[in-house]
C-alpha positions in Angstrom: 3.4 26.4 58.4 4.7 29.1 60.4 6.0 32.5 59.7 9.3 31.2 61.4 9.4 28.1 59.6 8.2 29.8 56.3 11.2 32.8 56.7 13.8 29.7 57.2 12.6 27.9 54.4 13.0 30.7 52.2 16.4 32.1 53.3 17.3 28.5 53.0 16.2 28.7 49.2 18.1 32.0 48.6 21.5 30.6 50.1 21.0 27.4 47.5 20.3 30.0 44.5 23.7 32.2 45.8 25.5 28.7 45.6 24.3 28.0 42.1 25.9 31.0 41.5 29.1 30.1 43.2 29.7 27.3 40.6 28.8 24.4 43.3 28.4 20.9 41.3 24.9 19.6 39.8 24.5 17.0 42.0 25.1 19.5 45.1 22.4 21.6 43.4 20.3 18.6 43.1 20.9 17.7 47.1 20.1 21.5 48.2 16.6 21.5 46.0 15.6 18.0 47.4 16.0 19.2 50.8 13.8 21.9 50.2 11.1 20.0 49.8 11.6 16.0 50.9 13.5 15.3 54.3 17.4 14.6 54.4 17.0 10.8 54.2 14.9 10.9 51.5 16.6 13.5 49.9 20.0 11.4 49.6 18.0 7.7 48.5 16.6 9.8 46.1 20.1 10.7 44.1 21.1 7.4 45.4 18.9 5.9 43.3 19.8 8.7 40.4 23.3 7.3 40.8 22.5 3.5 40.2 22.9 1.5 37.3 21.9 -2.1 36.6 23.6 -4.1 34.2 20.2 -4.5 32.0 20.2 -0.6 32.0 23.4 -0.6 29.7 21.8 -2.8 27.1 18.2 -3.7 27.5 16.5 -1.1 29.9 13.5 -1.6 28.2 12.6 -5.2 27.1 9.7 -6.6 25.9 8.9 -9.8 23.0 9.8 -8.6 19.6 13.3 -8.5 21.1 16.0 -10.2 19.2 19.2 -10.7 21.6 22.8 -11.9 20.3 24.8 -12.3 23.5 28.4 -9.9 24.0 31.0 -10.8 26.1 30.7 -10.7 29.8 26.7 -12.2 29.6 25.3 -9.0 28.0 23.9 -8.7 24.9 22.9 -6.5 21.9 19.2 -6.3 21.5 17.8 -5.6 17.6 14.7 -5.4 16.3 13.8 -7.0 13.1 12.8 -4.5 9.8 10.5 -6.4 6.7 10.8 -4.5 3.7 8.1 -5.6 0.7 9.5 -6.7 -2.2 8.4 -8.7 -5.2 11.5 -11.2 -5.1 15.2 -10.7 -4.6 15.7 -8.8 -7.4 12.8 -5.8 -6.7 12.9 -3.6 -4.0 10.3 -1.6 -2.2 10.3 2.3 -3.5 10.9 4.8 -0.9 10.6 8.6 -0.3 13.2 9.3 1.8 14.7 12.8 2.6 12.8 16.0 4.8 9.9 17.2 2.8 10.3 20.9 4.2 13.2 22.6 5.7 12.8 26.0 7.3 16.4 27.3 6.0 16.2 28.1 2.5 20.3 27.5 1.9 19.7 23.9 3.1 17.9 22.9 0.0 20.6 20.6 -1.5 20.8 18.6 1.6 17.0 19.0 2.8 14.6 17.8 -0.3 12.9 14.8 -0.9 14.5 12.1 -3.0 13.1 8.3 -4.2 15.4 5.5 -3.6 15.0 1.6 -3.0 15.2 -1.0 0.0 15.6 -4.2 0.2 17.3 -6.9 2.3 19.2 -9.8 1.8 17.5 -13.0 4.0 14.1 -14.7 3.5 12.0 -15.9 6.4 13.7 -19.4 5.5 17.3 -18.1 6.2 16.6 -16.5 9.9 17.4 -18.2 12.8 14.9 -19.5 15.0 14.9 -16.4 17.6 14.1 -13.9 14.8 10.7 -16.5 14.0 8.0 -14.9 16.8 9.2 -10.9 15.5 8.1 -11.9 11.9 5.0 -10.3 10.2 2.0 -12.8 10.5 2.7 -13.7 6.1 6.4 -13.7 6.4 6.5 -16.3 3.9 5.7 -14.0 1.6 7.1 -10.9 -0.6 9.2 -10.0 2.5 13.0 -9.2 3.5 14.6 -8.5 6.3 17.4 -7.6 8.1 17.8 -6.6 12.0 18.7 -2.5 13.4 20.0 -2.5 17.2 16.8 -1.0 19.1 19.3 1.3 21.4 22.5 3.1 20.0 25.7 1.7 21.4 26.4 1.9 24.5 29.7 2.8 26.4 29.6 -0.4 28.2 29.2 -2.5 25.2 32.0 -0.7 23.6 34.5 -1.7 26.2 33.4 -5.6 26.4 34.3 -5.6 22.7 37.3 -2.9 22.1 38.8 -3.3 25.4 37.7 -7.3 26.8 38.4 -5.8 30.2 35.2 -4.3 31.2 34.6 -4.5 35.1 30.8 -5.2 35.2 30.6 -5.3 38.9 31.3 -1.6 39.0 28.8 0.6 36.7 28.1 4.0 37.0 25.4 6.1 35.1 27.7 6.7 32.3 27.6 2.7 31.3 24.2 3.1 29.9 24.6 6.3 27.9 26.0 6.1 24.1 29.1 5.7 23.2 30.2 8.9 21.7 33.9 10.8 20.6 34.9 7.8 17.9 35.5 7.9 14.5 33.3 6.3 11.5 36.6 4.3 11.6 36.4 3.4 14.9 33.1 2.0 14.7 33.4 0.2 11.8 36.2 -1.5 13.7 33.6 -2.5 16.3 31.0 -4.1 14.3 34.1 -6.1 13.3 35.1 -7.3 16.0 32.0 -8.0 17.1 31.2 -10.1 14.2 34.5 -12.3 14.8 33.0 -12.8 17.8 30.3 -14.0 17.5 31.8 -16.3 15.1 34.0 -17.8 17.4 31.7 -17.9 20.2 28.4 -17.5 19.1 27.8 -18.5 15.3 24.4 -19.6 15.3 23.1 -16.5 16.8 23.8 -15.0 13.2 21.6 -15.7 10.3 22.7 -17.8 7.5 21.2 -19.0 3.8 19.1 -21.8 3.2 21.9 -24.7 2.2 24.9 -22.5 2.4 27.4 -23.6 4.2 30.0 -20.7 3.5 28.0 -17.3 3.9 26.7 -16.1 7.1 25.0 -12.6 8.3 27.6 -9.8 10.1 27.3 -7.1 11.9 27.7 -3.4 9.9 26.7 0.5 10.5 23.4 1.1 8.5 22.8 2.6 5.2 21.2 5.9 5.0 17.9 4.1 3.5 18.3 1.2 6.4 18.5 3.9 8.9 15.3 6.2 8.0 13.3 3.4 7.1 13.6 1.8 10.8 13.6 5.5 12.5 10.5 6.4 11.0 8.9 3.2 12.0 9.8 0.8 9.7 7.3 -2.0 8.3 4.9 -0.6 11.7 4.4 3.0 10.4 2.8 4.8 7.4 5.9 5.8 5.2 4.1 8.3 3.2 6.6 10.7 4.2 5.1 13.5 2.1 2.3 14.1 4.7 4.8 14.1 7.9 8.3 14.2 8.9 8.6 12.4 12.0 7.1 8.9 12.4 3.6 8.7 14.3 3.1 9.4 17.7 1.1 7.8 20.4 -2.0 10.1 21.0 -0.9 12.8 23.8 2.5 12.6 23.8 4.6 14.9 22.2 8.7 15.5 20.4 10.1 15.6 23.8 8.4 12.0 25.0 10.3 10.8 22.1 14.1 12.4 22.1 16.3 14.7 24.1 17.3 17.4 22.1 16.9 21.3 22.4 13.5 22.2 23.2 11.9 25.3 21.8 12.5 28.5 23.6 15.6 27.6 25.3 19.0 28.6 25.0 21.1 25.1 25.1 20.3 22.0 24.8 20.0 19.2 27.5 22.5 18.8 29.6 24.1 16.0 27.9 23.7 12.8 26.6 20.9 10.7 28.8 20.9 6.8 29.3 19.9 4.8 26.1 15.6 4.1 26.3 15.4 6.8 28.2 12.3 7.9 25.8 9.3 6.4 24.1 10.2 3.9 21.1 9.0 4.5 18.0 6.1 2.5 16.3 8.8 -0.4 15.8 10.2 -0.6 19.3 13.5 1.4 18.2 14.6 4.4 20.7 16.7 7.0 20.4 16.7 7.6 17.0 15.7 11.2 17.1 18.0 13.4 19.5 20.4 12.0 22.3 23.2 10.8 20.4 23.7 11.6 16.3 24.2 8.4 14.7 26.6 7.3 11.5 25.5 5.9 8.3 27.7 3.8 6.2 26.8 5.8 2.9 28.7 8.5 1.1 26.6 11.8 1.4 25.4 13.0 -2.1 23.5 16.2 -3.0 19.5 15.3 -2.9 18.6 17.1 -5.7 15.6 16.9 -8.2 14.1 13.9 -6.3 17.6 12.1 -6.8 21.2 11.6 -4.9 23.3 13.1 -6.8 27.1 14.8 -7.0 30.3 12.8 -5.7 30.3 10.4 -3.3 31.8 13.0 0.0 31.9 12.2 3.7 29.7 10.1 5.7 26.1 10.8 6.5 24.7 11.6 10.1 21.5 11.1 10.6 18.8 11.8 14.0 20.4 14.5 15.5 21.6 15.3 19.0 21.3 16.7 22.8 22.3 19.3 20.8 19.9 19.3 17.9 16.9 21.5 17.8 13.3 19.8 16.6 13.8 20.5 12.7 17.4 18.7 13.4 15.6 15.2 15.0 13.8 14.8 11.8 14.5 11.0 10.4 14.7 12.9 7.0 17.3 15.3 8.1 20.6 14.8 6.3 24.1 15.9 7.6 27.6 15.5 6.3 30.5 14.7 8.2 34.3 14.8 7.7 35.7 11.8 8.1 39.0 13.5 8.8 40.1 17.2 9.6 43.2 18.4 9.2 43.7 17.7 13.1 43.3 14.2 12.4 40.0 11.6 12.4 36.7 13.1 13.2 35.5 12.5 16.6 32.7 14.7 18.7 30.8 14.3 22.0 27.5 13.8 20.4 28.2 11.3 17.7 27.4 7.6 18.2 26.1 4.7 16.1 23.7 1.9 16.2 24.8 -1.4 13.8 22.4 -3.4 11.8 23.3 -7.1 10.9 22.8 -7.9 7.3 24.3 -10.6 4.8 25.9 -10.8 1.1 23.1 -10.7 -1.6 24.6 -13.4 -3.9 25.2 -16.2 -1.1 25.2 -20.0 -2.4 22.6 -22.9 -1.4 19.6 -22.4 -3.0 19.6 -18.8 -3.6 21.8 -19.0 -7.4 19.0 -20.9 -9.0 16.5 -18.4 -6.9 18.0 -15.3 -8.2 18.7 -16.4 -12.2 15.1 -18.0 -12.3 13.6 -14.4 -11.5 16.3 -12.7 -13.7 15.2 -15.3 -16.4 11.4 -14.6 -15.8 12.4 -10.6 -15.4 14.4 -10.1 -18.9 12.1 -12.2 -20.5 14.3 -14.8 -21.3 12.2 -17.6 -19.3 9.2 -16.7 -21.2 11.3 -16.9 -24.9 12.9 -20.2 -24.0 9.3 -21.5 -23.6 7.9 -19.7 -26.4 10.8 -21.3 -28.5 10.1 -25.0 -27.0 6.3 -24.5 -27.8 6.7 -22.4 -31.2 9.4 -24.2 -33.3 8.1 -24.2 -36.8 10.8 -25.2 -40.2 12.0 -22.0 -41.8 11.6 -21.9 -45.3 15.2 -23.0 -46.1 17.5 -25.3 -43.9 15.2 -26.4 -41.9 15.9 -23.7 -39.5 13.3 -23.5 -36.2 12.0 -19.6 -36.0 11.1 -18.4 -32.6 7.8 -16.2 -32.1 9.8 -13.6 -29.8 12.6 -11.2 -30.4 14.6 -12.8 -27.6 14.1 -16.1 -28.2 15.0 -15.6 -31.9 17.9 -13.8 -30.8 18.7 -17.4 -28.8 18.0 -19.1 -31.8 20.7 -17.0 -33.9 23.4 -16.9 -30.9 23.5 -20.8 -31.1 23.5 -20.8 -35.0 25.9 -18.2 -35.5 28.8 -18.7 -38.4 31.8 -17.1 -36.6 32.5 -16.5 -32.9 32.5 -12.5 -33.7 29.3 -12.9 -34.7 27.8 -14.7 -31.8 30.0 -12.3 -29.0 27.8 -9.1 -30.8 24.5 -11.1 -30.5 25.2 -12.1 -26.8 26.0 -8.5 -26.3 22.8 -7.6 -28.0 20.7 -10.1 -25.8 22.3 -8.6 -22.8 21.1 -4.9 -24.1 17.5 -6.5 -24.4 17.1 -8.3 -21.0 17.8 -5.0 -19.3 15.4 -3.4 -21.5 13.1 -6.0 -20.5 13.5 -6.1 -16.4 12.9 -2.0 -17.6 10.1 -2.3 -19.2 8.4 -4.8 -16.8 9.7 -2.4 -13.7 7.3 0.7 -15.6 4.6 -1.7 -16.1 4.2 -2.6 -12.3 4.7 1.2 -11.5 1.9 1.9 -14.5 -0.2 -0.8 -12.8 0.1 0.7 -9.4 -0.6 4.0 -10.7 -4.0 2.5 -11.8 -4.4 0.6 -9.3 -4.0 3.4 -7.0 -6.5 6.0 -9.3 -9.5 2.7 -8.9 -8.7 3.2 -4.9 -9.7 7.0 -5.4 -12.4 6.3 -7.1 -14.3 4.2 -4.5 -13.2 7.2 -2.0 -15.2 9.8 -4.4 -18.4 7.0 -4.4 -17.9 7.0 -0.6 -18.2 11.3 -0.5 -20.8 11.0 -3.2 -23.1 8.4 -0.6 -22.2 10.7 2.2 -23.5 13.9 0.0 -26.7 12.2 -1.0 -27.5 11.3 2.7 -27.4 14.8 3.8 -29.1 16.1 0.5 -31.5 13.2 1.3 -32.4 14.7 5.0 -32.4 17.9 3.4 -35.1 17.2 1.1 -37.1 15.3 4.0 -36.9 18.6 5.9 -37.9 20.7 3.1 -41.0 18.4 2.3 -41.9 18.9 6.1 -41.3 22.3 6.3 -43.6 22.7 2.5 -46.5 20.6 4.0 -46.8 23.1 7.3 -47.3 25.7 5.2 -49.6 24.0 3.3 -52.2 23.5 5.9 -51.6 27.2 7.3 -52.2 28.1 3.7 -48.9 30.2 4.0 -47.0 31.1 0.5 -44.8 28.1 -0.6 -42.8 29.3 -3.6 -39.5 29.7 -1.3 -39.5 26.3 -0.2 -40.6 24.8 -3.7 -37.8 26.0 -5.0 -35.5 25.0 -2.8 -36.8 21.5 -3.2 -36.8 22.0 -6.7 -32.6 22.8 -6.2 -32.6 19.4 -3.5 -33.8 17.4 -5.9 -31.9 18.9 -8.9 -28.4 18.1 -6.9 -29.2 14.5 -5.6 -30.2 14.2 -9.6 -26.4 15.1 -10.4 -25.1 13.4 -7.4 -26.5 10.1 -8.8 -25.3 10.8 -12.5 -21.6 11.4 -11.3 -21.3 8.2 -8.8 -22.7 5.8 -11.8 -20.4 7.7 -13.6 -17.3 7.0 -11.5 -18.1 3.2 -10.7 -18.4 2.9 -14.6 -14.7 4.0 -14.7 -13.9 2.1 -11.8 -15.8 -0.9 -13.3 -14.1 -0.5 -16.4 -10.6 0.0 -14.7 -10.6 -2.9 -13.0 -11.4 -5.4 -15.8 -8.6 -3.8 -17.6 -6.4 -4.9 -14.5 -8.0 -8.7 -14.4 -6.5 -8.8 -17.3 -2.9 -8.0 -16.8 -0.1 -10.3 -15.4 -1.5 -10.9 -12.1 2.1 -11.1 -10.4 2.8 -8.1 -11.5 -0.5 -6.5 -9.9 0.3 -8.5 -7.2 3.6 -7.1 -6.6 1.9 -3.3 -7.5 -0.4 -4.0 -4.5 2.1 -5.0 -1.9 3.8 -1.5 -2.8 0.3 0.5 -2.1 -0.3 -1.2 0.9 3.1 -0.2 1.9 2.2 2.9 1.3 -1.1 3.5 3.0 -0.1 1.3 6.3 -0.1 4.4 8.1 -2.8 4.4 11.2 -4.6 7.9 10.6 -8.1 8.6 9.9 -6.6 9.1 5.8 -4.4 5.7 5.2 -7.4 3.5 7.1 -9.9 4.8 4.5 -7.5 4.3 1.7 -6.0 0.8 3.1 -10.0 -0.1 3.2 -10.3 1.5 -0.6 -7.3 -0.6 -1.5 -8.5 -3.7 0.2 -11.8 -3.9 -2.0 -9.9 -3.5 -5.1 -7.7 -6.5 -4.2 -11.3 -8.4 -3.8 -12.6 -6.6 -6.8 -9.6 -7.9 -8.5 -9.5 -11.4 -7.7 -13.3 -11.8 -8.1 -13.1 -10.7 -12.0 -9.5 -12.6 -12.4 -12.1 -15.6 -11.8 -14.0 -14.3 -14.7 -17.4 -13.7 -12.7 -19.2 -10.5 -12.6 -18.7 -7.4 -10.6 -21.7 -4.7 -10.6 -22.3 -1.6 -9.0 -24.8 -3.1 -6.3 -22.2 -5.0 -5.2 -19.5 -2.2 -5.3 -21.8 0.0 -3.1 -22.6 -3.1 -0.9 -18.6 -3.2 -0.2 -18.3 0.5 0.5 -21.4 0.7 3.1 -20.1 -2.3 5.2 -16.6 -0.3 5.0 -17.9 2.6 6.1 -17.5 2.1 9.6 -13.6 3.2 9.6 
């Protein structure tokens, strides 16, 4: 380049920094920078094609097979993504830690601590429509439930089709694609109602229903605060171990800002507004845009999390994923934020405050799911097990010829139906409803004392895994040793060093040994214990673990492996045949690959 050329370059560079300066527009900014370095033509296609919009970019920019699409007006739609949860039946849920495990302001600590709550979800794999079928986990005829979060947050171009039924979709512009922000939790609950209607006018089978129902049908709502977090950090895809991270896991080399706009570290502001929805990386189940770009509202009352609990009244809403705004502690799925439904200026509304719905259904529909629901009640309070204890156990009493059940609930039965007066049987029947709760208690502690052990024989095969690893090095160790003892030997050098320290080799593989036949004899012992047991409650205690170690690190493989065994361990002594520690180790060494 010459010097010429190079001096008008440059002065051409200081007259576009003097114009910044001047208060010139963005895009003029943009235009003066392009120039610099792309010819004019090029310059202009290239914030010509800043400036255009397609009509997939304000609802689907980013589509792939696990989508799930129930149409809007106008030929859009409204793309979700379908969440399992685990559960051991309708009435269990999967056991969550939910909350930020770490906050770095102190004063924060009643919103920002960890708290254990429960998920579940109202439809069955035989209550989904046929377009949710190919997004279903490979079992989804088994413990699962599931209900549907919108991948992208609402946009403005979606709000208008519904609210407004005038939306001109021949003319977009950039600001089509971006959330819809400045409404009020009111406000968008008034869109996922309208937006249910419909659907139900115009679109009914898109919605799930229940199996034989002909009344009940799925609807369109914000999420709760347990829906929302669950789906942001990944969802049935991700590890949700929250205790050992805060954000969901990230593809190798990427980093925060490959996954949300918000206010980077180091910087004064924040970006410079709100940026098309899918604009970043999804997270592990396909969702974008839950951390940063637009905050989002929950449909629970915010509580206090305090000693591991929600707690306190029931206040304002909950906003959850932060903002443009927000600053990388504030993007966390765990971060928790309250918000005044109304000021004394009138209903809440602010620029970086959007939503994303989540279609769900009633949890006592009709069909088939009444006899569902009361058989597991029945087989939960123990009252399925009494009534056949009572058919099976009848036995004369010694006066009146009275039938005497071999149960406290079942004999409880037996008095209701015999009872003198009708004061009488109302106090028994109140009694009996005391005990069936104490029951569905007591069988709720047993599973969590079952996965507790369950969890402890997991740990044990990973301290027989270190305890193979130790012995291998200690192994070459000794080889070395004996190597290095028989040099010396034949150059009739001194040996006692290296005697010794075969002497301590040999000592510590000794003690090695004695500890792993140790721990398999616990584990051993552990798991006939467990054979033992209700085996659908160990089943349902399993589902949980594996839950909890589906995480893809180096950590939750080992211990999904771990767990994995135990389930094989399980089912071979539940078929009363042997299980020795030749074949334990034999299970660890072709695991040990991972």
């Amino acid at each position: 380049m010459s010097d010429a050329l190079r001096t008008g370059k440059h002065l051409k560079y200081m007259h576009s920094m003097s114009a910044i300066g001047s208060g010139i527009s963005l895009a003029a900014i943009l235009l003066i920078l392009l120039t610099l370095v792309l010819p004019a033509p090029e310059a202009q296609a290239a914030l010509k094609r800043k400036e255009e919009v397609s009509l997939a970019d304000t609802w689907n920019p980013k589509p792939d097979g696990a989508d799930v699409v129930l149409p809007m007006p106008g030929g859009i739609g409204m793309v979700f993504r379908v969440v399992a949860v685990h559960a051991n039946g309708f009435l269990w849920s999967q056991n969550l830690d939910m909350g930020i495990a770490d906050s770095n302001d102190p004063s924060r600590s009643y919103y920002d601590s960890s708290y254990r709550t429960t998920l579940s979800a109202p439809f069955s794999a035989l209550d989904v429509p046929a377009s949710w079928k190919k997004s279903l986990p490979a079992n989804a005829d088994g413990n699962f439930y599931y209900y549907l979060i919108a991948k992208y947050e609402v946009t403005r171009l979606q709000w208008r089709v519904i609210m407004e039924g005038n939306a001109d979709l021949s003319k977009l512009t950039p600001d089509d694609a971006k959330p819809m922000t400045d409404i009020s939790w009111y406000e968008a609950m008034t869109f996922t109602q309208r937006y249910t209607d419909w659907l139900l006018q115009n679109h009914p089978d898109a919605l799930p229903s229940f199996k034989n129902d002909t009344r009940n049908t799925g609807f369109v709502r914000l999420p709760t605060e347990a829906e929302w977090e669950y789906a942001a950090r990944g969802g049935q895809k991700d590890s949700i171990n929250y205790r050992q991270q805060d954000f969901f896991s990230m593809a190798e080399g990427t980093t925060y800002g490959d996954y949300a706009v918000f206010r980077m570290e180091g910087t004064s502001h924040g970006a410079e507004g709100l940026e098309a929805i899918g604009s970043r990386l999804p997270n592990p189940l396909g969702v974008h845009d839950t951390a940063g770009n637009a905050a989002e509202m929950t449909l629970d009352a915010f509580r206090f999390s305090i000693g591991g609990q929600l707690q306190g009244s029931a206040g304002g809403f909950v906003r959850k994923g932060g903002s443009y705004l927000s600053g990388k502690d504030e993007i966390m799925p765990g971060r928790r934020e309250e918000m005044a439904p109304f000021l004394k200026t009138g209903a809440l509304r602010t620029r970086d405050l959007g939503f994303r719905p989540v279609v769900s259904g009633v949890n006592t529909p009709g069909g088939t799911r009444p006899d569902v629901l009361r058989q597991e009640y029945a087989s939960l309070s123990g009252r399925l097990a009494s009534q056949q204890s009572t058919a099976a156990t009848k036995r004369p009493a010694s006066k009146g010829n009275v039938a005497a059940a071999s149960t406290p609930l079942a004999e409880l039965n037996r008095l209701i139906e015999s009872a003198p007066r009708e004061d009488i049987r109302k106090n028994l029947v109140s009694l009996r409803g005391q005990l069936e709760q104490s029951n569905i208690l007591q069988s709720k502690n047993r599973v969590a004392m079952i996965r507790s052990q369950l969890q402890n024989c997991a740990m044990y095969l990973e301290s027989v895994r270190n305890y193979l690893y130790r012995k291998t090095n200690l192994r070459k160790q000794a080889y070395e040793v004996k190597t290095e003892l028989a040099r010396m030997k034949e150059k009739n050098i001194p040996a006692d060093m290296m005697e010794r320290a075969d002497k301590i080799v040999k000592t510590a593989l000794a003690n090695i040994e004695t500890a792993m036949k140790t721990t398999l004899s616990y584990y051993r012992n552990d798991m006939q214990d467990i054979a033992e047991l209700d085996q659908k409650d160990v089943q349902g205690a399993l589902q949980e673990l594996q839950q909890l170690y589906a995480g893809k690190d180096f950590y939750n493989r080992r211990m999904a492996a771990n767990l994995n065994m135990v389930k094989r361990h399980n089912a071979t002594l539940a078929r009363n045949q042997k299980l020795n520690d030749k074949k334990i180790l034999e299970d660890i060494n072709a695991s040990q690959k991972l």
